[in-house]
N, C-alpha and C positions, 0 to 999 in steps of 0.2 A: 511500306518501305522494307527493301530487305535489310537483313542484318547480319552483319559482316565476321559477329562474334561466332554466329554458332558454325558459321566450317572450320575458324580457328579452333575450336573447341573439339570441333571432329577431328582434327587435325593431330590433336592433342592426345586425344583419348586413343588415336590409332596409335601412336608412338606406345604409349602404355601397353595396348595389346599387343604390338611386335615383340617388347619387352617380355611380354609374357610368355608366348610361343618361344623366344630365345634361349629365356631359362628353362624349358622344358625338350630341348632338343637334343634328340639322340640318332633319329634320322637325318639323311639327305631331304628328304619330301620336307620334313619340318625349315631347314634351312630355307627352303625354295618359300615355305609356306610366309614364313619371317621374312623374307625379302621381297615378295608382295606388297605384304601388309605396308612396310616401311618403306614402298615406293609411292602407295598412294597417301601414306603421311605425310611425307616429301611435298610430292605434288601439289596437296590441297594446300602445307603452309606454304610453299614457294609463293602459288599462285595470291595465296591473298595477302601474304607479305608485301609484294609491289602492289599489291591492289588496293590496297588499305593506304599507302603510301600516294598513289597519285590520287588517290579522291581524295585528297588534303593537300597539295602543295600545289599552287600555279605552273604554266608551262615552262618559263623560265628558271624555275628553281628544282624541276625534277631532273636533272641529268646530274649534277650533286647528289643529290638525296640517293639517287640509283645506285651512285657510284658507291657510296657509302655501303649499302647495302652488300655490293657483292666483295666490300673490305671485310665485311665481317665475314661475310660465308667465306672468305679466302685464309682468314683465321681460321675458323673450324675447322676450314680441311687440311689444315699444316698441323696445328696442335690436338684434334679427336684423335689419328692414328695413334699419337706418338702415347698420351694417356691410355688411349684404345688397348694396345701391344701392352701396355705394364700393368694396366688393370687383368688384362686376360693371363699374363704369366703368373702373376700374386691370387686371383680367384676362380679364374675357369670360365666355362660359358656362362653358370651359375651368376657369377659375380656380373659380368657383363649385361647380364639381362633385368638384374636389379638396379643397376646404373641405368641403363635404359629407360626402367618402368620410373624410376622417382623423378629422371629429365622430363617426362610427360607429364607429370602430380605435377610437376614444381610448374610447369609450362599450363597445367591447367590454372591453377590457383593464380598466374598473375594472370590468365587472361581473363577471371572472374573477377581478380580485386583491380588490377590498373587500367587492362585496357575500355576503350569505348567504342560506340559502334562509329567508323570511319565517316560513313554517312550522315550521322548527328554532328559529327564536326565541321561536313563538306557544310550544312544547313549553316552553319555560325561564319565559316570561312565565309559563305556567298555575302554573308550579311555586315564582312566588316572591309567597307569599303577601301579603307589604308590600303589595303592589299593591291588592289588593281593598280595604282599608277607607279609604284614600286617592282611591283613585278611584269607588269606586261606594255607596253607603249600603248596607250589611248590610239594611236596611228590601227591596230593591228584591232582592234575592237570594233563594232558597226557604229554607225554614229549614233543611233537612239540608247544606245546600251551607255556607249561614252557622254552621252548629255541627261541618260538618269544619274547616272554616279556622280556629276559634275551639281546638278542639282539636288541631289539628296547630301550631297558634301557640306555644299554652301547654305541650304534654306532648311534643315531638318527636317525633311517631311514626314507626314503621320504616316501612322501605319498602314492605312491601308493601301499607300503608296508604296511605301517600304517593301511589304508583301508582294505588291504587283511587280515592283523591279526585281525581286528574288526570285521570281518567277519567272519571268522574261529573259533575264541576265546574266543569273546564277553563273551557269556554266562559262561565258563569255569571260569574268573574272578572272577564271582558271586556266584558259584556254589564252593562246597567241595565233591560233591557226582559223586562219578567215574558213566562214561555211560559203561551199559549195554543193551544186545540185546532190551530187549524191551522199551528201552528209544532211542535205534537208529529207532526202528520203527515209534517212534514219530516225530522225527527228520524229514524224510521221509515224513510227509505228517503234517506236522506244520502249515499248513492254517485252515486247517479244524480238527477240531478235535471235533470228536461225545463226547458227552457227557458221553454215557453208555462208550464208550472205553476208558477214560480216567479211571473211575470210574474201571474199571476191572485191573487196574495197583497196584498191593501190596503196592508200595509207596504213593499213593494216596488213598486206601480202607482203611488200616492199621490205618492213622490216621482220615479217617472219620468213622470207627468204634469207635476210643477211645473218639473222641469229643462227638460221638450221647452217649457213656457212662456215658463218666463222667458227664455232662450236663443232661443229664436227673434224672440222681442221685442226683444230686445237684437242680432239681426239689421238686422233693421227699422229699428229706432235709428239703427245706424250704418250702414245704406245711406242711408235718407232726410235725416238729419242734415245732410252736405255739400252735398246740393241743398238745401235749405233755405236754407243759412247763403251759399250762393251764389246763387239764384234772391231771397232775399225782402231779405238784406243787403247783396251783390253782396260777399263777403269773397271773398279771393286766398284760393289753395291754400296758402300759407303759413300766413296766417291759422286757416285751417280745421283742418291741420294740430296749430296748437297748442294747440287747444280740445283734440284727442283725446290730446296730452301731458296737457294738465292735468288730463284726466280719468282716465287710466292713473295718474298720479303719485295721485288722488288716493284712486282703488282701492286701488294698494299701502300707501297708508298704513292705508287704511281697515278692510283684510280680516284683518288678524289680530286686530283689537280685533273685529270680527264673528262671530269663530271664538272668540276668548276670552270673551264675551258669550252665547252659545250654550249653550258648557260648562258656565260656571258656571251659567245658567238648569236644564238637564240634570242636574248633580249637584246642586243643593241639591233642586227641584221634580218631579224625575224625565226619563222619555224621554219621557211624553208634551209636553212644551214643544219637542218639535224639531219637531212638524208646531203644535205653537200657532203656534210661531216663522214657518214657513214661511206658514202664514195671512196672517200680521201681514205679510212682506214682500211677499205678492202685492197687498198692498192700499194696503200705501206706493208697493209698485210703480206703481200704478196712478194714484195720486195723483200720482207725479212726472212718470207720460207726460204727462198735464193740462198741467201748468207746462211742460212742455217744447216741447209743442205752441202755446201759447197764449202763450210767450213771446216779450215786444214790443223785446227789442234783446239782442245776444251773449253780455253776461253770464247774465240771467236764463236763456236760452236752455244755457248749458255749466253752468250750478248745478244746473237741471230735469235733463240728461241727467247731472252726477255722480251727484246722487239716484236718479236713475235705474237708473246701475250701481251702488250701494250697495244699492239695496232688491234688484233682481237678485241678489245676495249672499248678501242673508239668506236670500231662498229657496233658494240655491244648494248652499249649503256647509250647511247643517244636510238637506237632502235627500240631498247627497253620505254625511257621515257616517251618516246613518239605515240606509243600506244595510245598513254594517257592524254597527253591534249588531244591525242583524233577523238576519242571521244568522248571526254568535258566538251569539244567543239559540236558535238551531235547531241549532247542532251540525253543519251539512251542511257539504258540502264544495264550495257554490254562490256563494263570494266570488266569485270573476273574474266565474263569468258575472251575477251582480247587475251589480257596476259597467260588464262590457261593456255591459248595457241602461242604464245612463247615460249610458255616451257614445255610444250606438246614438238615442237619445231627443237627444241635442243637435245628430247629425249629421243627424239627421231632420229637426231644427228649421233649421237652418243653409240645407237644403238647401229646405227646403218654405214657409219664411213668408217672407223677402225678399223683398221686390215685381218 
């Protein structure tokens, strides 16, 4: 069984060594070198952040759970600069890279002393029945799956039934999304799974097409944005500033009703309302670049780009979750590298559509 702790761990440990390279930086090359290091920290915790995240929560309850998730990273990145800037004017690079190395110490030690391996949970999650008729409709299940649950509910069967349905079933639990042939080919060879083959699955392309979209768009946004609100309004950088407060503030308020909104569509309608859902946001999306572009004084201008990241969202956070039930509904053992190709498709977008 893999184990989910040790890339967090790597994860960890890279943080600490950027930390270190930081405080000893006097070159450019070291800068570069530091910015490396801290992008494949990033990477590894992003990816297993959500990864660890849907191999424990059912299909119906991951577009919450996601949403959550990118509340806090919405946090961090309104309040790290603002620490960021006053740790660096009070200590130096020096100070900065000690702050760095002890976020890694401290990020080590909880993931020694509190976290577990996601997978020893998914094993307990398969095993407690409650879960399936709560979260996923028995309708969305295959019948023999929904008639062991049905009978290990009512008659307690021994174990080595028990076993056998957790084995058979497991994933069906977690999952809302009926298998199809080419999710049984997955099934089929669940050890290994290529990268490029996952990546040629519609379930899988669908929403690492919509992520490398919206996110790159949402690049664009906020490069163009400041020139904008400075070339056409002549606003201070204070100014400008508090537009992307109000917009962050008004994300986090916004993203968990997005994630809860999702769910519920998901469970009562099925999986397929997370790529309706995703549809529906590219084309609000689109609607609000209009107003945002076309708007004639600050406000209209920071209402267009809230909308803006709001409709980003919905496509966002029901593509993030999709991941995970496509494949709990295949049985493989291809979670990380899914959500690596989500954040592989956003660092793409990051890097490739900003003007």
């Amino acid at each position: 069984m893999q184990n989910r702790r040790i890339p967090q761990l790597t994860a960890a440990l890279l943080y600490v060594v950027a930390g270190a390279v930081f405080f000893f930086t006097k070159h450019f090359y070291q800068i570069v070198i530091f910015r490396v290091v801290l992008g494949f920290a990033s990477s590894i915790a992003d990816t297993m952040l959500f990864t660890t995240v849907a191999d424990v929560y059912p299909a119906s309850l991951l577009g919450f759970k996601m949403a959550i998730l990118f509340v806090f990273d919405n946090i961090g990145n309104m309040v790290g600069p603002i620490f960021g800037g006053k740790a660096y004017e009070s200590m130096g690079v020096g100070g900065i890279g000690i702050i760095a190395m002890a976020l890694g110490v401290v990020e080590i030690i909880m993931i020694l002393v509190f976290v577990r391996n996601s997978l020893d949970i998914r094993q307990t999650v398969a095993k407690t029945v409650s879960l399936s008729p709560t979260t996923c409709s028995l309708d969305a299940l295959d019948f023999e799956s929904a008639n062991a649950l049905q009978i290990q509910k009512s008659n307690n069967l021994k174990q080595d039934k028990l076993d056998q349905c957790n084995n058979n079933s497991s994933t069906d639990i977690l999952s809302c999304t009926k298998s199809t042939p080419s999710m049984e080919s997955l099934k089929s060879t669940n050890k290994d799974v290529q990268m490029w083959r996952l990546l040629l699955k519609l379930q899988v392309l669908g929403p690492t097409v919509s992520i490398f979209v919206a996110t790159g768009m949402q690049s664009v946004i906020e490069t163009v944005l400041p020139l904008r609100l400075y070339d056409k309004f002549g606003y201070s950088p204070e100014t400008i500033g508090v537009a992307f407060l109000i917009v962050g503030g008004i994300l986090i308020l916004s993203m968990p009703l997005v994630g809860y909104i999702n769910d519920l569509a998901v469970s009562r309608y099925g999986e397929h309302m997370r790529y309706y859902t995703i549809a529906a946001g590219a084309f609000l999306t689109l609607i609000s670049l209009i107003v945002t572009a076309v708007a004639g004084n600050y406000s209209v201008l920071v209402f267009g780009y809230a909308m803006f990241g709001i409709m980003s969202m919905i496509v966002i956070v029901p593509a993030q979750s999709a991941f995970g039930d496509f494949i709990n509904s295949t049985d493989s053992d291809a979670m990380a590298q899914s959500f690596s190709l989500a954040w592989f498709a956003e660092g793409l977008a990051n890097i490739a559509l900003p003007p």
